[in-house]
C-alpha positions as CSV (number, residue, x, y, z in Angstrom):
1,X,89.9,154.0,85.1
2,X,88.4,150.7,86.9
3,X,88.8,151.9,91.1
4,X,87.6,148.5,93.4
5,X,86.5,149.0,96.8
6,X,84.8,146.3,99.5
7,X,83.0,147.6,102.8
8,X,81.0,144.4,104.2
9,X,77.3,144.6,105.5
10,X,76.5,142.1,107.9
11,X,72.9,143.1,108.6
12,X,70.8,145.8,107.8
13,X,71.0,147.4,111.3
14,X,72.9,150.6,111.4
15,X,75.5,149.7,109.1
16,X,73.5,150.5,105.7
17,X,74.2,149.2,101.9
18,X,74.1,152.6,100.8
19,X,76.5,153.5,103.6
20,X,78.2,150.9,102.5
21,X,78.3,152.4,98.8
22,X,79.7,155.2,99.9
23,X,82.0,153.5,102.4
24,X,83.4,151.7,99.1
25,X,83.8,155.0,97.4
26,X,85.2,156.9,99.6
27,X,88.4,153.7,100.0
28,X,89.0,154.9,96.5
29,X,88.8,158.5,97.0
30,X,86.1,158.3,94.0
31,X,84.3,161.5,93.0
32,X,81.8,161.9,90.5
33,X,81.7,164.5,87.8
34,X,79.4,166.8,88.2
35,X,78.5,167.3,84.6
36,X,76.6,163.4,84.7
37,X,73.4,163.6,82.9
38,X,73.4,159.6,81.7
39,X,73.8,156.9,83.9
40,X,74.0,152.9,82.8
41,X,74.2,150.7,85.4
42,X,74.7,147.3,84.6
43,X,73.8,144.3,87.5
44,X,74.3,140.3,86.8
45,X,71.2,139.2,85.8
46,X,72.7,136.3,84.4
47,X,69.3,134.1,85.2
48,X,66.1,133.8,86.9
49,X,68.3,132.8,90.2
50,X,66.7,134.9,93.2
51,X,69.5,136.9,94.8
52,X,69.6,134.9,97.5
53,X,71.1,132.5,95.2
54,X,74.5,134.5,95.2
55,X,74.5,134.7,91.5
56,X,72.4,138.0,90.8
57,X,72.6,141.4,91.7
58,X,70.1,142.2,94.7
59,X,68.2,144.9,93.6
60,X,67.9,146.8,96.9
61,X,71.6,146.9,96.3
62,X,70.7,148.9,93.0
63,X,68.4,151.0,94.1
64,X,71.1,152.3,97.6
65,X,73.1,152.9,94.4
66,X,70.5,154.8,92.6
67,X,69.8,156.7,95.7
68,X,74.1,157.3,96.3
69,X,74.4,159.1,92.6
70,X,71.1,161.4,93.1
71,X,72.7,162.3,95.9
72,X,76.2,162.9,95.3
73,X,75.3,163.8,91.5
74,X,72.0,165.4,90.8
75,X,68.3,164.5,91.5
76,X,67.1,164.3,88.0
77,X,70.0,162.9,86.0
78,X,68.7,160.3,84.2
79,X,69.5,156.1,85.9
80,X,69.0,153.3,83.1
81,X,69.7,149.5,84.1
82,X,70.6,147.7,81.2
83,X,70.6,143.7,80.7
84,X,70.8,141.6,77.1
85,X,68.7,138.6,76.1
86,X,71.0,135.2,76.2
87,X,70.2,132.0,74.9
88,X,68.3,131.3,78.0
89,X,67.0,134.3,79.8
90,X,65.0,136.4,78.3
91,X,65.3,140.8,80.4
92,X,61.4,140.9,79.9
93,X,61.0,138.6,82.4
94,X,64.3,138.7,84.6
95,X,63.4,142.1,85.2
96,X,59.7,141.3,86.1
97,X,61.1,137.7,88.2
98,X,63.8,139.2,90.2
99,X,62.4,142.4,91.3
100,X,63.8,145.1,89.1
101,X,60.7,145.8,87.6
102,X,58.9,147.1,91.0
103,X,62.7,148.4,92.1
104,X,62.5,150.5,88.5
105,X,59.1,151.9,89.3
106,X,60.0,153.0,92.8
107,X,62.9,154.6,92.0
108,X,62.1,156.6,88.9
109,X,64.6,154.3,86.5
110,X,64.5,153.1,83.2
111,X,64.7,149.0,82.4
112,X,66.6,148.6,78.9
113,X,66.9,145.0,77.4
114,X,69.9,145.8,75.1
115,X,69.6,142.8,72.3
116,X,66.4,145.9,71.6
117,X,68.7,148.5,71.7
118,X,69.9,150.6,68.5
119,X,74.0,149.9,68.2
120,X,76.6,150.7,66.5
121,X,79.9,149.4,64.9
122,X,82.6,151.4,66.4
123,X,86.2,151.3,66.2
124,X,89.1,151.5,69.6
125,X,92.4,151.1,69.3
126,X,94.5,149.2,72.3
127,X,97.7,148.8,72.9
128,X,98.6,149.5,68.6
129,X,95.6,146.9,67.5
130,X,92.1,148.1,66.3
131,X,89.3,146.3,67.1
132,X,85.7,147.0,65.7
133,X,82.7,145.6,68.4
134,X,79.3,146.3,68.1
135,X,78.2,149.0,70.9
136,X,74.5,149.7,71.9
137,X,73.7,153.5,71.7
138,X,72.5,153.3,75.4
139,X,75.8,152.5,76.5
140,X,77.4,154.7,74.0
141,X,75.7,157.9,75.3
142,X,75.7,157.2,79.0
143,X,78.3,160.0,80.5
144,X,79.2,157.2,83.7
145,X,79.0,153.2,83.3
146,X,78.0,151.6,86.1
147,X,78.7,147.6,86.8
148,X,77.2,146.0,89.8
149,X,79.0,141.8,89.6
150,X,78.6,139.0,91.5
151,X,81.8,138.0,92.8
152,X,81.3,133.6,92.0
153,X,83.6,130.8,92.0
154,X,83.5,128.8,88.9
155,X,85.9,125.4,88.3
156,X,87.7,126.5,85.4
157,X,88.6,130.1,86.2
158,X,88.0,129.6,89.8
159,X,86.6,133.6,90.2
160,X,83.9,135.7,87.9
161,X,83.6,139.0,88.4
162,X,83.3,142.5,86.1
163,X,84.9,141.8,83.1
164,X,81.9,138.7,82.6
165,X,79.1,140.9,83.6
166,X,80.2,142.9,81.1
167,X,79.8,140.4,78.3
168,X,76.1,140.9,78.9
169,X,76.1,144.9,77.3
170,X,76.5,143.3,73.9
């Protein structure tokens, strides 16, 4: 089930991003399983753009997210951020340019650059069709998927959000 929910942070002040996390979670009335050992979470690193740019995930919004399912899951399940190579950006040095790297070794995550990751072909079946995709094993075995978009306006479909950042697991 996809569940959407906005809280706005104007400034770091009182109003946190990771009480604005749970703010989000809570307008859906979103609990986690407690049975969570895997976690992918998936953030638009679509470039080298900063995110001040608007078009990447911040990472201090990552790691209030990492620190959200600790909390609300379990200390020591295990928190991998995954990206993919594209034809111009390359995860060994996204991750090191826009801060994910340091982020990563703060928080006790793992960086995974999926174009290196073992996949499989698998099989799903929607609405009566099959379709066969290739699926990397890191996404495969994760028990929750996690995908952190940039909302951006783009002329010909005049909004981006999930379902593009999601192009980026294969």
């Amino acid at each position: 089930m996809s569940l959407v929910g906005f809280a706005k942070v104007q400034s770091a002040g009182d109003y946190t991003i990771k009480q604005a996390i749970l703010d989000s979670l809570d307008l859906v009335q979103y609990q986690f399983a407690k049975d969570i050992q895997n976690v992918v979470i998936k953030p638009n690193m679509c470039y080298y753009w900063d995110y001040t740019t608007g078009q990447t995930t911040d990472p201090k919004f990552v790691a209030a997210l990492i620190d959200v399912i600790r909390a609300r899951v379990s200390s020591d399940v295990n928190i991998s951020i995954v990206e993919s190579d594209a034809s111009a950006m390359k995860c060994k040095y996204a991750f090191k340019m826009l801060g994910y790297e340091k982020m990563a070794r703060r928080c006790g995550v793992a960086l995974i650059n999926l174009s290196e990751d073992k996949s499989e072909v698998i099989e799903s079946v929607i609405g009566g069709q099959s379709f066969r995709f290739t699926l990397p094993r890191t996404i495969q075995n994760a028990d929750l998927r996690v995908n952190v978009p940039k909302i951006k306006y783009m002329g010909g479909t005049k909004i981006t959000c999930a379902l593009k950042n999601i192009y980026g697991c294969n």
